[in-house]
N, C-alpha and C positions, 0 to 999 in steps of 0.2 A: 680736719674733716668737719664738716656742715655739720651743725647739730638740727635732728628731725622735732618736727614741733607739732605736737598734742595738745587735745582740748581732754581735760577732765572734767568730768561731770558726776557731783555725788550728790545723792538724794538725800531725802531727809532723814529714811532709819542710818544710813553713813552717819550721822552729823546729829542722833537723838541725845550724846549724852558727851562731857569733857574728856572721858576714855576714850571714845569713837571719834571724838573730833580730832585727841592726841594722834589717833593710828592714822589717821586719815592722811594728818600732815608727814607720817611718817613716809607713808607712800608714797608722796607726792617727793618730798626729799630725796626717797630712790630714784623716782623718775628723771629728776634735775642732772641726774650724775651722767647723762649720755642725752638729753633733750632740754628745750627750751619747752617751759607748758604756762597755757593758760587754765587754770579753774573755771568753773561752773558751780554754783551752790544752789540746794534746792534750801527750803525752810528747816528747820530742824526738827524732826517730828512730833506732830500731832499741834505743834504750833500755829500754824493756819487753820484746822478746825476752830481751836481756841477763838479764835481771832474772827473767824464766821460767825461764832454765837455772842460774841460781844458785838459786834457789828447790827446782829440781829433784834439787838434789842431796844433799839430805836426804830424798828418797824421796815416795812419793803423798801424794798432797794428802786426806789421806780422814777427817779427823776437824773437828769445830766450831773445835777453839782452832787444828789446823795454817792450816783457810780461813782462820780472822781473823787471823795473821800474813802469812801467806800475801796477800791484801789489802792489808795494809801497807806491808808490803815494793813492791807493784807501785804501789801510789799515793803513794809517793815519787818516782816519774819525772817526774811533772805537775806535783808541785812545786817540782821542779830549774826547769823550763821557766819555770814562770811568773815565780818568783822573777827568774830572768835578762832576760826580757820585761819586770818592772817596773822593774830596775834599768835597762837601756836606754831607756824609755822617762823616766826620772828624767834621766837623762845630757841629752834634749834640753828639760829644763825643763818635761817633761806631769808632772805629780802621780799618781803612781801606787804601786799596794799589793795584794798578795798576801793572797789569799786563799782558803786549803785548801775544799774542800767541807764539812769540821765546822764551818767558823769561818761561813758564808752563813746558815743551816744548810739543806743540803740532806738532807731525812728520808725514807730507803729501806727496805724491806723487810730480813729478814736472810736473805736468799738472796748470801751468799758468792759472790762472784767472777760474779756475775749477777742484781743487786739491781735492785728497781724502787722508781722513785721516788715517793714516797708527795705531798710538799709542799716547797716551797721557801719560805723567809724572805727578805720581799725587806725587810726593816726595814734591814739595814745597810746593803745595795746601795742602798738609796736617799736615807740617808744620807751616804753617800763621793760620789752624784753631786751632792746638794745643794752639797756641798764642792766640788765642782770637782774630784775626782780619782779618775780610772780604777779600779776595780775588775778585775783580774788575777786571775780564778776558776779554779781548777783542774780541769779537766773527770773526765767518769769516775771520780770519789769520791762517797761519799753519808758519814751516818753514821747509826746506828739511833734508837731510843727512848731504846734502853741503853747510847746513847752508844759506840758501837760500829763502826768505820770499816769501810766495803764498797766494793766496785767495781762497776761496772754494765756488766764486760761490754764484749767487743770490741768497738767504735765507740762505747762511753759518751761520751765527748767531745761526739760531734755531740747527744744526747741531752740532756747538761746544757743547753747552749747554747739547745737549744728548749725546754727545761721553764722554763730562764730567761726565755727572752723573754717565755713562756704570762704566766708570774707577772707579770713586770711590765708588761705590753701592748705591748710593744715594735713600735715602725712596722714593721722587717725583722730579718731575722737573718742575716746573712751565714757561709755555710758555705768561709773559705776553702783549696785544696786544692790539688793538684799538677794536674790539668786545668780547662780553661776552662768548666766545667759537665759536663751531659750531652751524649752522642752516643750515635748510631745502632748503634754497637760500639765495642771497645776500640779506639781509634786508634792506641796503639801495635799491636794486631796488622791491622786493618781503615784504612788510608792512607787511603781514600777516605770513610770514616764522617764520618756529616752532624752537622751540630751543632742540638741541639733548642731552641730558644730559652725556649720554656716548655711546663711538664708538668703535669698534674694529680695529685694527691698519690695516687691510686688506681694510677696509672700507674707513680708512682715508684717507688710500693711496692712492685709486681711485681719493676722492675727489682731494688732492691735485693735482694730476696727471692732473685730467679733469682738471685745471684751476684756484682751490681756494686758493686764497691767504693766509690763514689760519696759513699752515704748511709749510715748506717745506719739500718734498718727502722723501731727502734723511735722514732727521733725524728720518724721519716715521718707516723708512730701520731698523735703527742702535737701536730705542726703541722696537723695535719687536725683533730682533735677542738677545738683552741682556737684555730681559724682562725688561727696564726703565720705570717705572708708568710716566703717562705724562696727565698735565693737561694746558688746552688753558684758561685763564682770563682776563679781560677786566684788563687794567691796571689803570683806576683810579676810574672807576667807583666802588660801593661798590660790594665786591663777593658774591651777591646773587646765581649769576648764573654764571656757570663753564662748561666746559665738558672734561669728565672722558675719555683716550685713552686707553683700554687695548685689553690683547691678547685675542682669539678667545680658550675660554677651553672646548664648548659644540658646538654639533650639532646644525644647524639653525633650531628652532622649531616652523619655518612657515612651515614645511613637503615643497610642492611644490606650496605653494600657490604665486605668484611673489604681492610685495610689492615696493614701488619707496621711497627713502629713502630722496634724495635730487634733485634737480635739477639745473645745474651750468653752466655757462654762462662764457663762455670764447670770449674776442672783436678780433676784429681784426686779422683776421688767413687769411694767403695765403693758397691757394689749389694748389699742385706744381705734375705736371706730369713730369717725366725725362726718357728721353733715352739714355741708355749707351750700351756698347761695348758686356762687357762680365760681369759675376759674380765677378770677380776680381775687376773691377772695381768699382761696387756696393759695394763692402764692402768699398773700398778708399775711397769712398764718404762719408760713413756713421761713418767711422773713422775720418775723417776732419771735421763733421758735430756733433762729440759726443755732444759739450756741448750746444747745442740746444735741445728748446722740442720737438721732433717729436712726430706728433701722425697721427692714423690712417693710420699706415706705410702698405703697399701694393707694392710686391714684385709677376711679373711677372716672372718667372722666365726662361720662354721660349724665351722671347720678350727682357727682361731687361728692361722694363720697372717700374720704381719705381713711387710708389704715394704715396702723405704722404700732412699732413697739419703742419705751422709752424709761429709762432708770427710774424707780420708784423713787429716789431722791429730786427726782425734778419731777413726782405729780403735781406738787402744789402751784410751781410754775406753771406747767403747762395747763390746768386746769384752770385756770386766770385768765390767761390768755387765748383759750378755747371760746370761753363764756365771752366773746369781746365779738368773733365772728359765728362761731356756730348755732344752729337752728337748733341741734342736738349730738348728744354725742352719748356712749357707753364707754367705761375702761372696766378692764379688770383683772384682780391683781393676783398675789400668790402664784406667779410665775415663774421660769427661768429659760433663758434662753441657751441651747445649745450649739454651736456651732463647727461642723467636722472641714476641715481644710487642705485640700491637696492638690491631684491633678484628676482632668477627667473625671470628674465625681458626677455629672449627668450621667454617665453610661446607666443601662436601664440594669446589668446583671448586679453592681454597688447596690443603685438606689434600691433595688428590689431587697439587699443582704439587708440595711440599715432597716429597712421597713419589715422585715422579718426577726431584727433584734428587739424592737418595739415593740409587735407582735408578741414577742415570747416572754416579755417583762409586765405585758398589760397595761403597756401605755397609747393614748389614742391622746396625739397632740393637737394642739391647740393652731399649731401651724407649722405647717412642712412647707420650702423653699429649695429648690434644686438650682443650683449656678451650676459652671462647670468648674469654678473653683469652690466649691460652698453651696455646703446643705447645714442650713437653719431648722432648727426642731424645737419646736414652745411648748414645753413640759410642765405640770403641775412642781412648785417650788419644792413641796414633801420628798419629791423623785426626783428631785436633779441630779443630787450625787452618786445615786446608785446607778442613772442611766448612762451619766458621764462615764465613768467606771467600765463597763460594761460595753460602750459602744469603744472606749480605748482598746479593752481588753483584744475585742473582736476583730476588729479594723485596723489595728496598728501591731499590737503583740501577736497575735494569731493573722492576722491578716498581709497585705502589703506580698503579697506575691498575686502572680498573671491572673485575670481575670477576665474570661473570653469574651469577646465584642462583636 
């Protein structure tokens, strides 16, 4: 019988300390006994911060050759990881071997510190499994045309592992993490949050997008376009509970009734109004501005005025880069952004519920956004937890039955 072939992929809390590295290999060893797998390594935790503040101290990151060391330097942490991951996994007698993203060759764009993946080689990968021996890939590395090593970008990790699987057709790909999949909110701040068993890749994407640390987006992108089955598990804990990513084959067969699927709680967002020249320059901005998250982008287009919300970790960036085209601009901060995610959430009898839970908490936001998947709500930072909480409680624990239309 065929043996089915998986992509592993474990983060950095998997991989923070020689214990975690030991179980990690342990796992992967059960896996072997019924599948062929390739690994995926994220950094080993808190080791890429590290490595940001060394980097930082040679001043802005603002020219071609500073990004491509700058690059370097950060895609050494993955290879620390993986390297140790192989060496443990050798220790229990699996065959295994380290290999950098130039050595695969994974082939990215040259967007520094935010590359996209152009094509993956799976010549050698499939080689080493011929052989009988693990493949220990290093996630979030590419290299260019020009031979030229890049990164891909916070959560690149989960990204290689699906662009991996894409290439080789892989049966699943396993994204393993510090939680048991997805839920209905952050369980560390929401106790009571449900666990989703399975999601649709349209769905996940939201979430990721609003703020959950889960996934990252762009591998959401790449398992949706080349149907990769994709599953999120807790990495040490035993695999009771999972959750199943696939694509959308059927009609939503809630007809119109709106349903709130999760509710997500993003910290620390600026609220940034900008005035510029002309539409020309609006796009210059937003092209200098790519590898940030923007959200709740709002384009004047009479005025030129732009409004948009953005991680307080990228003001200083984006504040840099403002002062380059704009006439003027305002942010401001001590924010959080809320995000509720379901089906039918425009209906007016919902929007009207969520705006009567605000109402009764005494909060008057900073910005209310209605999709029909997504209503955004921009809370003072003080009140985020409580509102978070609170609009779960209503809308998901008490909620989630027929609401007339």
């Amino acid at each position: 019988m065929k043996k089915t072939l998986i992509i592993q992929k474990f983060g950095g809390t998997s991989l923070s300390t020689l214990t975690r590295i030991k179980r990690v290999a342990k796992k992967i060893a059960t896996s072997l006994q019924n599948s062929n797998v390739v690994v995926v390594v994220s950094a080993m935790g808190g080791s890429t911060n590290d490595t940001i503040l060394k980097c930082n101290a040679f001043g802005t990151v603002s020219n071609n050759l500073q990004m491509q060391a700058y690059d370097v330097a950060l895609s050494s942490c993955e290879t620390l990881s993986a390297a140790m991951l192989a060496m443990a996994l050798n220790q229990q007698q699996k065959k295994a071997i380290t290999l950098q993203g130039w050595q695969v060759a994974i082939k990215t764009t040259e967007d520094y510190n935010n590359a996209k993946i152009i094509a993956v080689d799976t010549n050698k990968l499939i080689s080493l499994l011929q052989q009988g021996i693990v493949p220990i890939v290093t996630g979030f590395q590419g290299i260019t045309n020009n031979n030229i090593v890049t990164t891909l970008g916070r959560g690149g990790s989960d990204t290689t592992a699906v662009a991996i699987a894409a290439a080789l057709q892989a049966n699943v790909c396993e994204i393993y993490t510090d939680v048991q999949g997805v839920f209905s909110a952050d369980p560390r701040l929401v106790k009571s949050a449900q666990h989703i068993d399975v999601i649709t890749h349209e769905m996940m994407l939201d979430i990721a997008q609003s703020g959950a640390k889960v996934l990252d987006s762009k591998s959401i992108k790449i398992s949706e376009k080349y149907k990769v089955p994709l599953r999120i598990l807790h990495s040490h804990k035993n695999a009771e509970q999972w959750t199943n990513i696939i694509e959308t084959k059927t009609k939503n067969k809630r007809m119109e009734n709106p349903e709130a699927l999760c509710v997500i709680l993003k910290n620390d967002i600026v609220s940034y109004s900008v005035h510029l020249d002309n539409f020309d320059v609006v796009t210059k901005l937003f092209v200098k501005l790519k590898s940030i998250a923007l959200t709740n982008l709002e384009i004047d287009a009479q005025c030129f005025i732009c409004k948009f919300d953005a991680p307080i970790t990228s003001k200083t960036q984006i504040d840099r880069s403002i002062k380059t085209f704009a006439k003027k601009y305002e942010s401001i901060s001590d924010f959080a952004q809320i995000t509720i995610i379901g089906w039918y959430l425009d209906n007016h009898t919902f929007c009207n519920k969520v705006i009567v839970i605000l109402k009764n908490l005494q909060i008057t936001p900073q910005k209310f956004t209605i999709e029909t998947r997504k209503i955004r709500i921009t809370v003072p930072l003080a009140k985020a937890n409580s509102v978070t909480k609170k609009l779960h409680q209503e809308l998901i624990e008490k909620g989630n039955k027929k609401i007339d239309t």
